[in-house]
VODREN-349511 format. One line per field, with one value per atom (N, C-alpha, C, O): x, y, z. Coordinates in steps of 0.2 Angstrom, whole numbers. Example, Ala and Ser with C-alpha at 12.3 -4.5 7.8 and 13.67 -1.06 7.14 Angstrom:
BEGIN
u = c(66  62  66  71  64  68  64  67)
v = c(-28  -22  -16  -17  -11  -5  0  6)
w = c(39  39  39  42  35  36  39  40)
END
This chain:
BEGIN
u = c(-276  -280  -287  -290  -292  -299  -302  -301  -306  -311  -317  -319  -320  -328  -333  -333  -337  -342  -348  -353  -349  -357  -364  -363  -370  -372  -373  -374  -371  -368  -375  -374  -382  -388  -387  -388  -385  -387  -385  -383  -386  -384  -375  -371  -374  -365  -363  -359  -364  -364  -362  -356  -366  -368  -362  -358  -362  -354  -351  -351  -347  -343  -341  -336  -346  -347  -342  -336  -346  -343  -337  -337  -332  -327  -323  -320  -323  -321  -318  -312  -327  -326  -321  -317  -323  -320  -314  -311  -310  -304  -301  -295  -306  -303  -304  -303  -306  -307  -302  -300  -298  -292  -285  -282  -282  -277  -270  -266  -270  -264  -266  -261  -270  -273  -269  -268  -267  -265  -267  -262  -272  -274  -275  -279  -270  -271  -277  -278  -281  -285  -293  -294  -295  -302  -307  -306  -311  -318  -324  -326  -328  -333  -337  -336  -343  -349  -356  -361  -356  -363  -367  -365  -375  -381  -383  -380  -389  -393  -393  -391  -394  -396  -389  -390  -382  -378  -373  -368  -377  -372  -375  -374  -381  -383  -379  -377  -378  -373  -376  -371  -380  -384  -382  -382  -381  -376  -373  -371  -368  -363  -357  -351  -362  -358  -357  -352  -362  -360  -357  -355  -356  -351  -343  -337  -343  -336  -332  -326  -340  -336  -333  -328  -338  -336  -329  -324  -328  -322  -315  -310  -317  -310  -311  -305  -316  -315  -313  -309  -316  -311  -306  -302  -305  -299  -296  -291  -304  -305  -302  -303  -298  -294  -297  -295  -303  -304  -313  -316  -315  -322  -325  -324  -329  -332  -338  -341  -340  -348  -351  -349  -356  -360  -368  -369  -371  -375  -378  -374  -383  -386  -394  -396  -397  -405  -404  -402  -407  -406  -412  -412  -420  -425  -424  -424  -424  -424  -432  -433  -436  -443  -444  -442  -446  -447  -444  -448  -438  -432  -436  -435  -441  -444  -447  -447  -451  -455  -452  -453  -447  -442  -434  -430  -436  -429  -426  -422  -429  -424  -421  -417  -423  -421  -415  -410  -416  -411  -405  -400  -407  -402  -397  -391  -401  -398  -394  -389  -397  -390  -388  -385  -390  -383  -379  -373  -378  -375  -371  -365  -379  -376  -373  -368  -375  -373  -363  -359  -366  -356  -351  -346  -354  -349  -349  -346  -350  -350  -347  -341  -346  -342  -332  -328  -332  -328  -324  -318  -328  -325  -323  -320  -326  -324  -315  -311  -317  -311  -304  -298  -305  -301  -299  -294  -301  -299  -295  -289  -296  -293  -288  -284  -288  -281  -281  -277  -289  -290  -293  -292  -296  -296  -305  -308  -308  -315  -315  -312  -319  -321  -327  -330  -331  -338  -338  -334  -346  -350  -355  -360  -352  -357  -361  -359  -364  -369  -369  -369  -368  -369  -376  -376  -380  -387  -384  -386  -377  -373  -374  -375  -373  -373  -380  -381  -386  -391  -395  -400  -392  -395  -390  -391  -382  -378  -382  -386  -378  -380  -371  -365  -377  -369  -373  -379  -366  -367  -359  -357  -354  -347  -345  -344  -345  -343  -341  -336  -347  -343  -337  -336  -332  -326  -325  -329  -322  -324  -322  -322  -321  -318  -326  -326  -330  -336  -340  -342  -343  -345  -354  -357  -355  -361  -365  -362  -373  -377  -385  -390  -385  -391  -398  -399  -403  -411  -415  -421  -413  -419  -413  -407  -419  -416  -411  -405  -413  -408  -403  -401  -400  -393  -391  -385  -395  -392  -390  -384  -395  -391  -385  -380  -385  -377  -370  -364  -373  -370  -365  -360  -372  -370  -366  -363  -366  -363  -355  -350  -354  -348  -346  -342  -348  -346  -344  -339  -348  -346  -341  -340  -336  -332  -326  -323  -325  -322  -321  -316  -326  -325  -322  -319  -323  -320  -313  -310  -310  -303  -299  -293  -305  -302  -299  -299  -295  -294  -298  -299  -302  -305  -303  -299  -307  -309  -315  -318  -317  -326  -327  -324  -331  -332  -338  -343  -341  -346  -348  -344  -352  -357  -362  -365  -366  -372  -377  -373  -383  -387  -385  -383  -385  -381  -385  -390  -384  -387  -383  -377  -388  -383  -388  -394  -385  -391  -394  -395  -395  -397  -402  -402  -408  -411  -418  -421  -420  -424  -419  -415  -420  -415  -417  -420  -415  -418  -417  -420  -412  -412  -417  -420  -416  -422  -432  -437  -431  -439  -437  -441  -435  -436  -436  -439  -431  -431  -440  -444  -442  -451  -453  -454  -453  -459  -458  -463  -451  -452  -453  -457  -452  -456  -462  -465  -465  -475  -477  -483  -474  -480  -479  -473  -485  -484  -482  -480  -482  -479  -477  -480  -470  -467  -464  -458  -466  -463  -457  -458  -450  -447  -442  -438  -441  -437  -430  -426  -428  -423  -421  -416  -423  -419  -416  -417  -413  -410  -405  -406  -399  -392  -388  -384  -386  -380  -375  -372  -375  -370  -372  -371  -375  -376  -369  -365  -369  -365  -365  -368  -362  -364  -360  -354  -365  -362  -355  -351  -355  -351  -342  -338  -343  -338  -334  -328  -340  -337  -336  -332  -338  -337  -329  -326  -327  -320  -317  -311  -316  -312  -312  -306  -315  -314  -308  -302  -313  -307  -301  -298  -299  -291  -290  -286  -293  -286  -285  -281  -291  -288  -284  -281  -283  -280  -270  -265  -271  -264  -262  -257  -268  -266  -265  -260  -269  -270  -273  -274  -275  -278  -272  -272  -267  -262  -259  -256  -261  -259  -263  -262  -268  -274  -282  -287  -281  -287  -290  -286  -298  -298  -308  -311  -309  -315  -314  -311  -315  -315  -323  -327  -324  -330  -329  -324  -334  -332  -339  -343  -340  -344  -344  -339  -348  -345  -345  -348  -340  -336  -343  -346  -344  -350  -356  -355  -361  -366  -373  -372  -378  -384  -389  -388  -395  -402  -407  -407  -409  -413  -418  -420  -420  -421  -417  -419  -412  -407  -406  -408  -403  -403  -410  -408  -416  -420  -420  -422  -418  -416  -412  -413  -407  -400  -402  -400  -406  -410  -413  -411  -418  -423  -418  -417  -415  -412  -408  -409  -404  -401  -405  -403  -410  -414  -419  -423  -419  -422  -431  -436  -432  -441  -440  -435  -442  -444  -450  -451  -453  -462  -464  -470  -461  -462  -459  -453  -465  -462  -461  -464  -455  -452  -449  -444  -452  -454  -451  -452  -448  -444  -449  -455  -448  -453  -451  -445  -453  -450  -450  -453  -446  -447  -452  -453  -455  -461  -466  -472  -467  -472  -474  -480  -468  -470  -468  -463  -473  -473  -469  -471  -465  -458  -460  -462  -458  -458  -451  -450  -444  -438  -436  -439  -433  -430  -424  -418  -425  -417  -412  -412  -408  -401  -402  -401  -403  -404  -397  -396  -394  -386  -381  -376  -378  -376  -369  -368  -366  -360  -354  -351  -352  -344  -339  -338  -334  -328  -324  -324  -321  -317  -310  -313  -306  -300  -294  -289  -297  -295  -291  -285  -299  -297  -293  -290  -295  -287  -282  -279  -281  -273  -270  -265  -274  -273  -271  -266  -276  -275  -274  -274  -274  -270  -276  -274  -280  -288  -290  -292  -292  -296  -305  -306  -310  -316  -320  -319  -322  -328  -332  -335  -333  -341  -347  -348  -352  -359  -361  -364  -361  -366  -362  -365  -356  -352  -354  -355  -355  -354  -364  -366  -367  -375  -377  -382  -371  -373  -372  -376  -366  -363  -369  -371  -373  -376  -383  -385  -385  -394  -390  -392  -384  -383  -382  -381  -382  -381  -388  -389  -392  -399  -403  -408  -400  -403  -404  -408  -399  -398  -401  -401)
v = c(-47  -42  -43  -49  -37  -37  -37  -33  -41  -45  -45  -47  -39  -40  -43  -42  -46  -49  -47  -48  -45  -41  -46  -50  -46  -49  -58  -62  -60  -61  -71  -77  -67  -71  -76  -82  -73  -73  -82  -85  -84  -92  -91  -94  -86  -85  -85  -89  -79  -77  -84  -85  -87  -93  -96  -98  -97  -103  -100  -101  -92  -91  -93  -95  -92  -93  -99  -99  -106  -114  -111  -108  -110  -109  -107  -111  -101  -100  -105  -107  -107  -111  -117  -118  -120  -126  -127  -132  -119  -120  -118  -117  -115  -115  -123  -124  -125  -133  -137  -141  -134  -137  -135  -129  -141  -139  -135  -131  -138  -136  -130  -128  -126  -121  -115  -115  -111  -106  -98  -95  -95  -89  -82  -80  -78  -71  -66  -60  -69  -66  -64  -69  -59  -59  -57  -53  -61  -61  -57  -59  -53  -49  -50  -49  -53  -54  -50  -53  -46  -42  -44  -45  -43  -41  -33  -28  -35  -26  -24  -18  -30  -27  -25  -23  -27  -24  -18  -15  -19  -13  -12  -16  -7  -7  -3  3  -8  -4  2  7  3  9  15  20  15  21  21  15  27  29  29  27  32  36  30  30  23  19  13  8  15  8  14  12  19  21  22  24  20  21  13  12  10  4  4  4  3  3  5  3  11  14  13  13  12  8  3  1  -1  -10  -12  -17  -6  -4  -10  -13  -11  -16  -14  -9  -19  -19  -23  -22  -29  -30  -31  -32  -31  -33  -38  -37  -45  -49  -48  -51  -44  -41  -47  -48  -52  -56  -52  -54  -49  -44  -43  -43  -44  -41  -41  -46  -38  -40  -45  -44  -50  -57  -60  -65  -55  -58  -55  -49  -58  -55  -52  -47  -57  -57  -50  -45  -47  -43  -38  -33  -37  -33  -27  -21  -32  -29  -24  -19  -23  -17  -15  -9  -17  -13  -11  -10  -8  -6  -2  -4  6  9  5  9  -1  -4  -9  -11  -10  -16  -12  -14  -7  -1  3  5  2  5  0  -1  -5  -13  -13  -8  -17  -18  -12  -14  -6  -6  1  2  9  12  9  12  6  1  -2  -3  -4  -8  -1  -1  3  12  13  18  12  14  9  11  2  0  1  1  1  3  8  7  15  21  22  27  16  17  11  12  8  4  9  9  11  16  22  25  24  30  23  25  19  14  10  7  11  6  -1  -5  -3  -9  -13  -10  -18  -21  -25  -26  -27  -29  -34  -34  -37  -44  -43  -41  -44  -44  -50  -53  -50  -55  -51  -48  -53  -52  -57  -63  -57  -63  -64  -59  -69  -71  -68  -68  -66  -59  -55  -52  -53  -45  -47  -43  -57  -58  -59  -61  -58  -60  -59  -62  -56  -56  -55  -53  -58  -61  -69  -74  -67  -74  -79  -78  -84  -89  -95  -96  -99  -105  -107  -113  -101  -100  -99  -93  -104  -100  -94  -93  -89  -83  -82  -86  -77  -77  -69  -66  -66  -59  -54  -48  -57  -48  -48  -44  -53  -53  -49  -49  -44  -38  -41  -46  -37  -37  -36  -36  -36  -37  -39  -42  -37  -37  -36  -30  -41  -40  -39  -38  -38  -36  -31  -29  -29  -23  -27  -25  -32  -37  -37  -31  -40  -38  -33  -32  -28  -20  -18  -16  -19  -17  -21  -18  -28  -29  -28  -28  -25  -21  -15  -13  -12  -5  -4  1  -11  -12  -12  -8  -18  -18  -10  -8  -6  -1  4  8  3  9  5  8  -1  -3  2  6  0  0  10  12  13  20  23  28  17  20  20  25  15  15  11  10  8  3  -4  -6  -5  -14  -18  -19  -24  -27  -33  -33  -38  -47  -44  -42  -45  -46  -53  -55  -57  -64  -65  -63  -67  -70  -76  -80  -78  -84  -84  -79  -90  -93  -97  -101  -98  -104  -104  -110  -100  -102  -106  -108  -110  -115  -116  -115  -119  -119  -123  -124  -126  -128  -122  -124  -115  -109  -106  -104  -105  -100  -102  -106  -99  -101  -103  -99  -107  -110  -117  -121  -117  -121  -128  -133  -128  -137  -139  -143  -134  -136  -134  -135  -133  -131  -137  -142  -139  -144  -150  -154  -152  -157  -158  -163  -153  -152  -156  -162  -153  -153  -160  -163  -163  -171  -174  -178  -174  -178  -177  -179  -172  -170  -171  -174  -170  -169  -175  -177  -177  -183  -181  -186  -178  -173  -166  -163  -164  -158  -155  -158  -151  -150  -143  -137  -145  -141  -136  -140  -132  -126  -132  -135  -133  -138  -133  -134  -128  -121  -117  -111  -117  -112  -117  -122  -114  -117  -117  -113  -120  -117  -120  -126  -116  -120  -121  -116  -125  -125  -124  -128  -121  -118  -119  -115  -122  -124  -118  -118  -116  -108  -109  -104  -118  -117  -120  -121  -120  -120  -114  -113  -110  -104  -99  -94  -100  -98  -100  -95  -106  -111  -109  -108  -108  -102  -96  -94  -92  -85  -85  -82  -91  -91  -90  -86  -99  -101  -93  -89  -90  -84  -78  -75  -77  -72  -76  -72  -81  -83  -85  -85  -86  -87  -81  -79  -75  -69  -68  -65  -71  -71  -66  -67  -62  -54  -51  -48  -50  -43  -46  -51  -40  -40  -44  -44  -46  -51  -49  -52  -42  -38  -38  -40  -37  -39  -44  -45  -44  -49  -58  -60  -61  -68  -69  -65  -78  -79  -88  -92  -89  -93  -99  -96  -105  -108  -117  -119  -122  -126  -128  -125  -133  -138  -141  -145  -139  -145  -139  -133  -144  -138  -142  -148  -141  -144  -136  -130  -140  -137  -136  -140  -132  -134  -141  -143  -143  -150  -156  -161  -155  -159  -159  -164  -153  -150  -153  -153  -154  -157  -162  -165  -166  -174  -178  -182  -172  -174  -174  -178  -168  -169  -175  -178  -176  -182  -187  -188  -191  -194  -196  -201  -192  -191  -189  -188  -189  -189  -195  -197  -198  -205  -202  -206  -197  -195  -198  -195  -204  -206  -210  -214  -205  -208  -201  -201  -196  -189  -190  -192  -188  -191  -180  -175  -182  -174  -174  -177  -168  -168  -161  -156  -163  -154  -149  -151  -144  -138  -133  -132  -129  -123  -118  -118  -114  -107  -101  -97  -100  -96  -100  -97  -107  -109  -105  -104  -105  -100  -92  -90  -89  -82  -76  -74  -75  -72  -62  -61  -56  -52  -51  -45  -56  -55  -60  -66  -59  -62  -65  -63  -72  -74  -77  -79  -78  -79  -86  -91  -88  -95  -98  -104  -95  -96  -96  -95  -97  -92  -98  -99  -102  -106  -100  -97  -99  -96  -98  -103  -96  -100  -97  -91  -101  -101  -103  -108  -103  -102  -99  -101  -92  -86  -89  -90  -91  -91  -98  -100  -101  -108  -105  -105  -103  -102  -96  -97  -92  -85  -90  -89  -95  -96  -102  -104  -106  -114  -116  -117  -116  -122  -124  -121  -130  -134  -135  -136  -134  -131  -138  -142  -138  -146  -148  -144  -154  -154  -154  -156  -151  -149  -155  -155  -160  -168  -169  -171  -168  -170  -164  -165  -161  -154  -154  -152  -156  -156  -163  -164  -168  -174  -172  -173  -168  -165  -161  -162  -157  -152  -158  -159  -160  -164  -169  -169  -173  -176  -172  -176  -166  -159  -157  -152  -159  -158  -163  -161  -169  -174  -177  -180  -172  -176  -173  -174)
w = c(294  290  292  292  293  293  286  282  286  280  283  288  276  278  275  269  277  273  271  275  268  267  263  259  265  265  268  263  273  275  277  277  278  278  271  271  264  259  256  261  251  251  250  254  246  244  252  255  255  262  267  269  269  273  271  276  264  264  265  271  264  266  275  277  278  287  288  291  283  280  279  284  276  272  280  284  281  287  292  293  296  300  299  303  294  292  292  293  289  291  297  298  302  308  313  318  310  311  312  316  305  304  308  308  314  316  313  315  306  301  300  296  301  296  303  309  299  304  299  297  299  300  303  307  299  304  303  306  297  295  302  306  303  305  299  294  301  298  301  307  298  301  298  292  299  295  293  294  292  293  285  279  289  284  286  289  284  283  290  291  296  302  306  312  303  306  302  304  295  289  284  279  282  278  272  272  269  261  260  258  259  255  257  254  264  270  267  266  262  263  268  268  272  278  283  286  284  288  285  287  279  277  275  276  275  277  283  284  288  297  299  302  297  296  294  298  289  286  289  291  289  295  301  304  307  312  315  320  308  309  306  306  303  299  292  290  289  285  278  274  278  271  264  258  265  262  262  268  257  259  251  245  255  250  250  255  246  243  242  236  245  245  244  238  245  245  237  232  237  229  229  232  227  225  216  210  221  215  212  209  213  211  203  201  201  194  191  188  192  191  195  191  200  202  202  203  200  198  193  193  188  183  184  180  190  198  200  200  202  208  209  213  199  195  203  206  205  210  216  219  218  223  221  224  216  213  210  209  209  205  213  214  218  224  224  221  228  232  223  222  219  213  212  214  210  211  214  213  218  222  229  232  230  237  238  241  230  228  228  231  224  224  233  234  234  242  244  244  245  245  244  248  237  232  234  234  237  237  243  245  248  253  257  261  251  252  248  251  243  239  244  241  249  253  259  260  261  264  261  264  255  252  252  253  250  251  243  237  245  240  241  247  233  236  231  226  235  229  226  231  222  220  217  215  216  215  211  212  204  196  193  195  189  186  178  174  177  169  166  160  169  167  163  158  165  160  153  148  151  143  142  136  146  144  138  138  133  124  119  114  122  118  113  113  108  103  105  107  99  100  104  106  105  109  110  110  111  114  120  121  124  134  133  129  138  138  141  146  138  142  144  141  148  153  146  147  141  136  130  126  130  129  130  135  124  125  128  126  132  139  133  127  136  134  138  136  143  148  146  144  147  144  149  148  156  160  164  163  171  174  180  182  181  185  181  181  177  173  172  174  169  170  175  175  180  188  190  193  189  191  187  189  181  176  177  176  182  183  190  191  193  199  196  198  192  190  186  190  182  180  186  185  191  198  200  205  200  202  200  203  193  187  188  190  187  187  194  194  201  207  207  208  205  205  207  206  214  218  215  209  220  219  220  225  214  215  210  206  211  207  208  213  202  200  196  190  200  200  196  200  190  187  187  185  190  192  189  188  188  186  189  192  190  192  201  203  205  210  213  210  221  223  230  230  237  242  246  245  251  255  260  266  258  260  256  250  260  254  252  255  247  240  235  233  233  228  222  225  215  212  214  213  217  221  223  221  229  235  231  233  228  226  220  222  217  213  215  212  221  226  229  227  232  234  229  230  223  217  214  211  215  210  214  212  220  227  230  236  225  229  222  222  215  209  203  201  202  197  191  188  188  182  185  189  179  179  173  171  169  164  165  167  162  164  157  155  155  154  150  154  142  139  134  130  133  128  131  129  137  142  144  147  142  145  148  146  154  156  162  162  167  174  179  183  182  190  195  194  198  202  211  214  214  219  224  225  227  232  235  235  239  241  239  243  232  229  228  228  226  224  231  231  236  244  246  248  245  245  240  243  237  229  231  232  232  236  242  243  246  253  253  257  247  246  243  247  238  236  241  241  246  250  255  258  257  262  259  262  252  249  247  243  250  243  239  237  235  228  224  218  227  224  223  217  225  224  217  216  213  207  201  195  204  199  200  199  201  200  192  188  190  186  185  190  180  180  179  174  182  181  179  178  178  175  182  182  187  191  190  193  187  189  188  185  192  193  184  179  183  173  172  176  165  162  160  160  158  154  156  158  155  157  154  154  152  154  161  166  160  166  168  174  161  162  163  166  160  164  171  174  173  179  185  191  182  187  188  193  180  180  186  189  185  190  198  202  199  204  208  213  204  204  205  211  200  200  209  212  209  218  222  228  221  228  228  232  221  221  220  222  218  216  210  207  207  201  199  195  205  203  199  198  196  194  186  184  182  176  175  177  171  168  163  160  162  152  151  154  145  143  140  139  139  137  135  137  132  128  133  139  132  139  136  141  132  129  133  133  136  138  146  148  149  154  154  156  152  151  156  161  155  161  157  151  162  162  160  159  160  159  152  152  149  144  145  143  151  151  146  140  150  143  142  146  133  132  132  134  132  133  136  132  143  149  151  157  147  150  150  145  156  157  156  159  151  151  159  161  160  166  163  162  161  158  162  164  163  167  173  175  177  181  184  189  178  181  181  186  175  174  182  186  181  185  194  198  195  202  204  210  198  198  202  208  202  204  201  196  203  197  200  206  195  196  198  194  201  202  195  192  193  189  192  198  189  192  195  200  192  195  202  207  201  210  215  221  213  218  220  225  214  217  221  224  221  224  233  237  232  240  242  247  239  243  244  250  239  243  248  254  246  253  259  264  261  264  266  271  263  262  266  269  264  268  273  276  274  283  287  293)
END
């Protein structure tokens, strides 16, 4: 089977490359699958017409949409850009696999519940609720799914993180190790999520086939709950900055043009039962990546 990758630079992207290789690594591992990787400079989504030649040329049956506009902050400016890649980019996707007879994977964001109340892991039948234009557009992404008709898994994540990127690890690794004080964000809740867990969860099910017939929304992120302040404790902690005193703070202290979600733990449930894996806890999976980091 030909499998496309889209977005391909991106932090999700990159693991996937890891996930691949790793098991081509493996002498046991026996795969008929190819993998094609493209970013902008080899597939611009936003072509129609070049992501449906694409598709019937390599005669690609399956595509895992890594691709999205993730700044949430500037999103606020740059609603028609993030309205294009979130979600006319994904319907081009979508409609091009549906004329092919294939199947897509996506990549949605815990931003959909972004002005739900509560303090209940959401679970995928949890009615949405998006407070900035970054969640609406991945919103609208999954709706152009749903209305094309294709075969898909739309996978919800949170807090993502990789040793790729801009990412809250790596900037917060920086900051405990340059600043004598930092004050961070303890009314915002949720899952750090390590890319390439969720990179190795994607893999295993196309590779065991575990799409056919388990189309559908999942909710995917690593087990456990933290704050953001937690989350940079854990940091500091494993990387040994504990000349950095860090102190909790309200999130009205830094003034944001988006309203993010005080709330955002995913129940994963679904997705145990659905494909028999068991999820990493966040503190193991953030030790592997600074140790990843370190070297």
């Amino acid at each position: 089977m030909n499998i496309l990758v889209t977005g391909a630079n991106g932090q999700l992207g990159n693991c996937m490359r890891n996930a691949v290789e790793n098991a081509s690594k493996n002498s046991q591992h026996d795969t008929h699958d190819t993998y094609i990787f493209t970013d902008v400079a080899e597939l611009d989504i936003t072509d129609a017409d070049a992501v449906k030649k694409m598709v019937s040329d390599k005669a690609i049956k399956l595509i895992i949409n890594c691709a999205a506009y993730t700044n949430v902050e500037k999103a606020e400016t740059d609603r028609e850009f993030a309205e294009t890649l979130n979600a006319k980019a994904v319907r081009n996707l979508a409609d091009a696999l549906k004329d092919n007879e294939g199947t897509l994977i996506h990549i949605s964001t815990d931003y959909v519940f972004g002005g739900a109340e509560g303090n209940t892991p959401r679970t995928e039948e949890e009615p949405v609720n998006p407070t900035g234009i970054y969640g609406l557009t991945k919103l609208h992404g999954e709706q152009q799914i749903v209305e094309s008709g294709v075969k898909a898994l739309i996978f919800r994540t949170a807090w993502l993180y990789s040793e790729y990127g801009k990412n809250f690890v790596k900037t917060m690794m920086e900051l405990t190790s340059s600043r004598p004080q930092l004050n961070v964000v303890f009314d915002q809740v949720g899952t750090p999520t390590y890319a390439q867990d969720l990179a190795d969860a994607i893999f295993h099910i196309v590779e065991h086939r575990l799409t056919d017939e388990n189309e559908g929304f999942y909710h995917y992120s690593n087990e456990g709950v933290c704050s953001w302040y937690d989350f940079t404790k854990a940091i500091a902690s494993i990387t040994g900055n504990k000349d950095c005193d860090i102190q909790p703070c309200h999130s009205d202290e830094f003034p944001s043009p988006v309203t993010r979600p005080s709330y955002s733990v995913l129940d994963k449930t679904k997705f145990k039962n659905t494909f028999g894996m068991k999820v990493p806890y966040w503190t193991d999976s953030l030790k592997k990546c600074i140790s990843n980091l370190s070297k």
